[in-house]
C-alpha positions as CSV (number, residue, x, y, z in Angstrom):
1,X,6.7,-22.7,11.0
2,X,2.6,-23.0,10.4
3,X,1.2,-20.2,11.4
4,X,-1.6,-20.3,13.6
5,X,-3.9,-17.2,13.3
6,X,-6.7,-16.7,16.6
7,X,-9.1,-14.7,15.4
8,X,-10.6,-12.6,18.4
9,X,-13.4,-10.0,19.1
10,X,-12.9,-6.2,17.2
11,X,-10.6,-4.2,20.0
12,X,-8.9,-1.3,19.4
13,X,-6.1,-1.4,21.6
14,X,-4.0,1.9,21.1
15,X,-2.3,4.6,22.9
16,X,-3.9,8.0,22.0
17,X,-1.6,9.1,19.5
18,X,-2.5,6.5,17.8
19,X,-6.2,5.8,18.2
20,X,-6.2,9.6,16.9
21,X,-5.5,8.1,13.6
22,X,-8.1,5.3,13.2
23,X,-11.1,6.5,10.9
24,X,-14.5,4.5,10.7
25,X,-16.1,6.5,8.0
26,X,-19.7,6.6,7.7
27,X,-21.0,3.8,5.0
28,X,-22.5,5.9,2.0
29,X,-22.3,3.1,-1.7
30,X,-22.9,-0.5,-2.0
31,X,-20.1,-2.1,-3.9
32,X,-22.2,-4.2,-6.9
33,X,-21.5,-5.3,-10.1
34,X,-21.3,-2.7,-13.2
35,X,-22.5,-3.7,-16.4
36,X,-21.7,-0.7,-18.3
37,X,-21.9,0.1,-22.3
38,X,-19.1,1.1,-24.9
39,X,-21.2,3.9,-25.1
40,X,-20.1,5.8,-22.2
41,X,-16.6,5.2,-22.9
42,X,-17.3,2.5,-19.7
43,X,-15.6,-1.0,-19.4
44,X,-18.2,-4.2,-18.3
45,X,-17.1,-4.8,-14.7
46,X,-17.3,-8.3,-13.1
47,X,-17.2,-7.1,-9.4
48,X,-18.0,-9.9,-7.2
49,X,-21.8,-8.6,-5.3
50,X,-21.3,-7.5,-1.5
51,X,-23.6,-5.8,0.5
52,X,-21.2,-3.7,2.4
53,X,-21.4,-0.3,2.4
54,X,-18.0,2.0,2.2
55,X,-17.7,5.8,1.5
56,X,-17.3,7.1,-1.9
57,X,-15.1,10.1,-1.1
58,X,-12.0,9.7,1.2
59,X,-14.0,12.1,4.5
60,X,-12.9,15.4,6.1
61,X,-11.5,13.6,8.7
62,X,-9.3,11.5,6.8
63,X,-8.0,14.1,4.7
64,X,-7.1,16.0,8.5
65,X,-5.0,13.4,9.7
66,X,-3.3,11.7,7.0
67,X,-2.5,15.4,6.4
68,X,-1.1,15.8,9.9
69,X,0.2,12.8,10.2
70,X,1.4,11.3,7.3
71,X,0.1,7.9,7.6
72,X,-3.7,6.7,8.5
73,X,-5.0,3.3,9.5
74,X,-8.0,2.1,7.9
75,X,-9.5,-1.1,10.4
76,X,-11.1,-3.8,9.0
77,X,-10.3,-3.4,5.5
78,X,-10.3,-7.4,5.3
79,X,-12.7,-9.9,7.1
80,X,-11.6,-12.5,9.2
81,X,-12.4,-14.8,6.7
82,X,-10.6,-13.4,4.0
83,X,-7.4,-13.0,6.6
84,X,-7.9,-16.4,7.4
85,X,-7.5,-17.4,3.8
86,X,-4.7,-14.9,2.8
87,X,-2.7,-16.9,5.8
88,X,-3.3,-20.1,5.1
89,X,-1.9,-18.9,1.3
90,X,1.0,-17.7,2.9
91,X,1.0,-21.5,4.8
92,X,1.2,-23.2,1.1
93,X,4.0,-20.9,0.3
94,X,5.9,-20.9,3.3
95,X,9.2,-22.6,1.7
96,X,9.5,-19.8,-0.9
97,X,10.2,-17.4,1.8
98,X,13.6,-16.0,1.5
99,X,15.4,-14.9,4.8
100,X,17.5,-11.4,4.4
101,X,20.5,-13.4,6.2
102,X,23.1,-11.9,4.6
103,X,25.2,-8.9,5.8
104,X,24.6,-6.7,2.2
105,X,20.4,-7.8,2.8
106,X,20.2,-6.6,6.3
107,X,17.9,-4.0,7.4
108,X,19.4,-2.8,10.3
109,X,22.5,-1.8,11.9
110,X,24.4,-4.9,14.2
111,X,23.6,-3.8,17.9
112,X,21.3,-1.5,17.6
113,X,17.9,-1.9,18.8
114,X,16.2,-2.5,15.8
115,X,18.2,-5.1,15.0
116,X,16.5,-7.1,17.0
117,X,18.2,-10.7,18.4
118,X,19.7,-11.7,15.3
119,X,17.5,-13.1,12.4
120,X,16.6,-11.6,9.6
121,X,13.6,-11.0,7.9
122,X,11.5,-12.9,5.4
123,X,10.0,-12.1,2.5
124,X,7.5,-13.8,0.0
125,X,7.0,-12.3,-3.4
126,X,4.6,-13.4,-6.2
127,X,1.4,-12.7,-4.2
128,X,-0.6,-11.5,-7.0
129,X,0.9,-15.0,-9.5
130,X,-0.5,-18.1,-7.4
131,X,-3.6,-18.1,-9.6
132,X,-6.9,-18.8,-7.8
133,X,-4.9,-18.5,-4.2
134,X,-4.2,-14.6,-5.0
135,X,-7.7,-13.5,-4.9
136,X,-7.3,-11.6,-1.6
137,X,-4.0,-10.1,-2.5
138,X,-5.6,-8.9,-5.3
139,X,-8.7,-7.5,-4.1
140,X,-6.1,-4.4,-2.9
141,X,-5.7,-3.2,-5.6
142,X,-9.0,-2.2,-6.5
143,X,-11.3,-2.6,-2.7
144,X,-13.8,-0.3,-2.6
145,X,-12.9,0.6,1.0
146,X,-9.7,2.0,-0.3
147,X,-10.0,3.1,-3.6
148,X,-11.7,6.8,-2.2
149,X,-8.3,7.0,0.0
150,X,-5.9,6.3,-3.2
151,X,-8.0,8.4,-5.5
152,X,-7.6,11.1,-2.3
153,X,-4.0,10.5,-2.0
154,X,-2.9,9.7,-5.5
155,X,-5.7,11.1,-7.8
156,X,-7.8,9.3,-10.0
157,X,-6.1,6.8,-12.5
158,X,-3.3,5.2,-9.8
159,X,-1.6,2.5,-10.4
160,X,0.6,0.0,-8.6
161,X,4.2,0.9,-8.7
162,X,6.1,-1.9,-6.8
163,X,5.3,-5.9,-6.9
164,X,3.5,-6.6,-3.7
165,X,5.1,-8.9,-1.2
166,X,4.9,-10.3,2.1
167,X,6.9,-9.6,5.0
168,X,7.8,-12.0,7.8
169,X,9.3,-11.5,11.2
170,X,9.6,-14.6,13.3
171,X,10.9,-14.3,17.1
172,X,13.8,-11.5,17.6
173,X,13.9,-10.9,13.5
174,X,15.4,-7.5,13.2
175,X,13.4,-4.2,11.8
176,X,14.3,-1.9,9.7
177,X,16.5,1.2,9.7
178,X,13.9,4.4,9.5
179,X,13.9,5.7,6.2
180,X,12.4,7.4,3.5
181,X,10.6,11.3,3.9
182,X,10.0,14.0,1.7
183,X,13.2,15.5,2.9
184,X,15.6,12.6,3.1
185,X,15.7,11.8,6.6
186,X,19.8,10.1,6.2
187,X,21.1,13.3,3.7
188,X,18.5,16.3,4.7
189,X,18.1,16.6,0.7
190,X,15.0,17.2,-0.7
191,X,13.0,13.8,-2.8
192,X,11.1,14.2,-5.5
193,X,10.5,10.2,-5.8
194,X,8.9,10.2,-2.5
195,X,7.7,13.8,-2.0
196,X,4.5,14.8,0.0
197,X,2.3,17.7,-0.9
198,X,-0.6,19.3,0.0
199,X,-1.7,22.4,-2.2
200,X,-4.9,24.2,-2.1
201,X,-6.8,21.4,-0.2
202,X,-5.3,18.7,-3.0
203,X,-3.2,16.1,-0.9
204,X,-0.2,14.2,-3.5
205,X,2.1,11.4,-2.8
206,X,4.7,10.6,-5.3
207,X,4.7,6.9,-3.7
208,X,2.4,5.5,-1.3
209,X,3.2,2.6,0.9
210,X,-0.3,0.1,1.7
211,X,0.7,-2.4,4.3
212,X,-2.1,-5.0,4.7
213,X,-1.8,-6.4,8.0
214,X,-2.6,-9.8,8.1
215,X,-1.4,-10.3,12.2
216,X,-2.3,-8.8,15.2
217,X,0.7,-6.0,16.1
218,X,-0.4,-5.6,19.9
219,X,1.5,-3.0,21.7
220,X,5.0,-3.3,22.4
221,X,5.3,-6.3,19.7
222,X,7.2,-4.4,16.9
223,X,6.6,-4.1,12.9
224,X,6.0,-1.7,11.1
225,X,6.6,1.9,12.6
226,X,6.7,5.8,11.8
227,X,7.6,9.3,12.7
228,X,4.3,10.9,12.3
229,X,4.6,14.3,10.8
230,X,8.0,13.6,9.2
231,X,6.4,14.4,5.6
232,X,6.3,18.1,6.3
233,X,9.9,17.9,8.0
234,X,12.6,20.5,6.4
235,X,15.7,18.8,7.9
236,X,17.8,15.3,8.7
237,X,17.2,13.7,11.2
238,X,19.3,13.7,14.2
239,X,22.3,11.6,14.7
240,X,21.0,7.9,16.6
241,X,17.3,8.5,16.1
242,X,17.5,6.3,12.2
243,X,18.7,2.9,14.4
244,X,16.0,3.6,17.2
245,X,18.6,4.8,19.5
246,X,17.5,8.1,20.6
247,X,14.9,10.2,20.4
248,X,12.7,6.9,20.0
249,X,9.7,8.5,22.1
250,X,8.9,10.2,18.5
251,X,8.8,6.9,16.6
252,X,5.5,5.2,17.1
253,X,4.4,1.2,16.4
254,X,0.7,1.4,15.4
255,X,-1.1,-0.7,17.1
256,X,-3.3,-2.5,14.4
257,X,-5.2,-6.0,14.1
258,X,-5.5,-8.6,11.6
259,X,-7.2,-6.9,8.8
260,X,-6.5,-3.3,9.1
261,X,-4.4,-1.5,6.1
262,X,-2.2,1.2,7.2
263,X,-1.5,3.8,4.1
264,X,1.5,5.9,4.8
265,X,3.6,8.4,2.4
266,X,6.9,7.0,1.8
267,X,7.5,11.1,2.1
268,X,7.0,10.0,5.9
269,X,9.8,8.6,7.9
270,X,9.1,5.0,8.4
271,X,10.7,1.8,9.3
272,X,10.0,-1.5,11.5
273,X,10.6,-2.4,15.0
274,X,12.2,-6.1,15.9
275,X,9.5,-8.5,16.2
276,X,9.0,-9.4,20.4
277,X,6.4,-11.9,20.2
278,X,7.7,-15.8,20.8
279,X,4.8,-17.8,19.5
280,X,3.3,-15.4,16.9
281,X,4.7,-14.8,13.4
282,X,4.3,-11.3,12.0
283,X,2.9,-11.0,8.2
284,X,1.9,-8.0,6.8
285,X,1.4,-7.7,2.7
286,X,3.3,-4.4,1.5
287,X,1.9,-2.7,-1.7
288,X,2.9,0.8,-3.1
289,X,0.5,3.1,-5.8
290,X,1.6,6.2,-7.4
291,X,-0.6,8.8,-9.2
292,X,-1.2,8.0,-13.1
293,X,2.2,9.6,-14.2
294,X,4.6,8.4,-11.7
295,X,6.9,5.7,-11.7
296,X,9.6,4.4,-9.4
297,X,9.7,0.7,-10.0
298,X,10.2,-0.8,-13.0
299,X,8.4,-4.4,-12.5
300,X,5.8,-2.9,-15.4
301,X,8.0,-3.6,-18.1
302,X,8.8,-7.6,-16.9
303,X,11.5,-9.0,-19.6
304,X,11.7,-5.9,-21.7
305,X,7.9,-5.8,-22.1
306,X,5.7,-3.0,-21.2
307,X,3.9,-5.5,-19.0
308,X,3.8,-6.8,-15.3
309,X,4.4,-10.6,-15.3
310,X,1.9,-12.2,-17.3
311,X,0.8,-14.4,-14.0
312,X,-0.3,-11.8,-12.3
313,X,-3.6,-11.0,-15.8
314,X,-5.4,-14.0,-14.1
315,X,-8.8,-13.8,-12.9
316,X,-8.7,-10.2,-12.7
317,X,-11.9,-7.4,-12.4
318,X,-11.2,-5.2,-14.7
319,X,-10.9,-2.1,-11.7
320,X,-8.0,-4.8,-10.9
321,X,-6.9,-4.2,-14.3
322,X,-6.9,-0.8,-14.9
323,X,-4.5,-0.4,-11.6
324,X,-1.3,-2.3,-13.4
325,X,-1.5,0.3,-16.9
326,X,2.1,1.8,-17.0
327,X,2.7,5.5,-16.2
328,X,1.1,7.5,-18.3
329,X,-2.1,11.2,-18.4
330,X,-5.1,10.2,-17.6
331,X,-6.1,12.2,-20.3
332,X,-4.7,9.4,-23.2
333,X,-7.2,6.5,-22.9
334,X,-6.5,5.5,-19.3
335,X,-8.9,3.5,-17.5
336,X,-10.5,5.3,-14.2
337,X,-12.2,3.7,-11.6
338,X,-15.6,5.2,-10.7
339,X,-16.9,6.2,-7.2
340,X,-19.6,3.3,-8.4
341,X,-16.6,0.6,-9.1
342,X,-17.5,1.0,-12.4
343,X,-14.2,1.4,-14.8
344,X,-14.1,4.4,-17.5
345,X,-11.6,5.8,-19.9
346,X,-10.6,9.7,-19.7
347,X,-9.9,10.7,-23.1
348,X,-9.5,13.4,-25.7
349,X,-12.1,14.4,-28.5
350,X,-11.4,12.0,-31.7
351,X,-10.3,15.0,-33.7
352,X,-7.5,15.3,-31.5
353,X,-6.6,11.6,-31.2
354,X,-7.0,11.7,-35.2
355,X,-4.2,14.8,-35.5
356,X,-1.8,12.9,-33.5
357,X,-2.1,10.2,-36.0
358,X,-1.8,12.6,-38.8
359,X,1.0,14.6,-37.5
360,X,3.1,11.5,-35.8
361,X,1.8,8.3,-37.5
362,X,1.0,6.9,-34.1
363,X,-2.1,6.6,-32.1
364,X,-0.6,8.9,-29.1
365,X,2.0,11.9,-29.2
């Protein structure tokens, strides 16, 4: 199926709780190129020149209800050009999506109502390997719309812990299953690999889901969806209310358009609704970041190497670059990205790097 993407006037359309949740942050830096020196322990940046204006600090008010809430949605993170391109990627690479049709791949639970009408959905991986067709998929990792959010969430130094994909729901394609929260919401046990905190005005996510919607999700059509507040729950959930079928006036669809990023802790109870419209696919690109020492995937160490796969290296800023290192201090050599987009190692004095080599006979303890 080609998808056909209408590309319409900037409407929010969203019930309160959710329009409660959109942020349009006051413009404060113009993304440019950085050409730094060695010098300043700064890395030569080849930033493409915009003359857009984003923040440079994730605000008050995004702090206040990603807090509250869990999740956030940031609009018109992409332009309609760039999700015009991004889709007509996906149109190339439409016959190496893979449909979850077996029992064991399912997402949700046979007759429930997120299981939709019976198909399953689709997923494309290898976004960030198709060479000079990934550059939108790859400006993620590094856009300086959202790299004041992940440094706010994460901390500086984050990196990308799961190999991006794209998810597909065609006409009755089942959801899935909520899951996920800081407090399992299926055993009631406590999750360190997904946990939420907030201490002393410092926000953390162990694992932080970026879903780059790339479709219109108008109200009532399903996707992605979420149990705002669940990231500071303390219990299970109830019985029925995982498979949508009670309590399901607490789970909420946001209601997004073609370009907008939601960011949610997976320490918030999340999931996807079955996909309702006949003529529209849904697509949505799902990234995850962690903070500089955190891991929960393993993609970073492709075929035994301490590497993601080589395809991905191509035609990469090096902001872009400094998002794949493998879990590791910030403090040992690890590339930051700058409020300016510039890129900038954090490291120890050289006396100290030099005793590690004298006591260990390596270049790091």
């Amino acid at each position: 199926m080609r998808f056909m993407n209408t590309l319409a006037k900037s409407v929010l359309l969203t019930t309160s709780a959710v329009r409660s949740l959109t942020v349009i942050a006051k413009p404060s830096r113009v993304n440019k190129t950085v050409l730094s020196v060695a010098a300043d322990n700064r890395i030569m940046s080849a930033a493409p020149l915009s003359t857009q204006s984003f923040p440079t600090e994730m605000t008050e008010a995004e702090r206040y209800l990603f807090d509250l809430n869990g999740f956030i949605v940031i609009r018109g993170v992409l332009t309609p050009e760039e999700v015009r391109e991004a889709n007509e990627v996906i149109d190339r690479h439409e016959h190496e999506m893979v449909e979850r049709s077996d029992a064991a791949l399912r997402n949700a639970v046979q007759g429930t109502k997120l299981y939709g009408s019976g198909p399953g959905r689709k997923d494309l991986g290898r976004v960030l390997e198709w060479g000079a067709e990934s550059k939108v998929f790859k400006s993620i990792l590094g856009h300086p719309r959202l790299v004041p959010l992940f440094h706010g969430i994460l901390g500086k130094g984050y990196r990308m812990d799961h190999l991006p994909f794209v998810l597909c729901q065609d006409h009755g394609a089942e959801g899935f299953q909520l899951h996920g929260g800081t407090i399992d919401c299926e055993t009631g046990e406590y999750n360190p690999n997904l946990a939420y905190s907030c201490f002393q005005g410092t926000i953390r996510s162990v694992l932080l889901g970026c879903n780059v919607m790339l479709t219109d999700h108008n109200p009532g059509d399903g996707g992605f969806c979420v149990v705002p507040g669940s990231h500071k729950s303390n219990f299970k959930m109830p019985d029925g209310m995982r498979d949508g079928e009670l309590y399901s006036e607490y789970i909420i669809q946001p209601v997004t358009k073609a370009g907008d990023v939601v960011l949610f802790s997976e320490g918030t109870v999340h999931g996807a609704l079955a996909w309702t419209p006949e003529n529209r696919q849904r697509r949505a690109c799902l990234y995850r970041f962690a903070p500089a020492t955190c891991s929960y995937g393993r993609s970073y160490m492709a075929d035994g190497e301490s590497t993601w796969p080589k395809g991905i290296y191509e035609d990469l800023t090096e902001a872009q670059r400094a998002v794949l290192e493998p879990p590791y201090a910030n403090r040992l050599d690890r590339p930051n990205i700058e409020s300016d987009g510039s890129v900038k190692l954090t490291t120890r004095s050289k006396r100290k790097r030099q005793h590690d080599r004298d006591v260990f006979g390596t270049k790091y303890f």
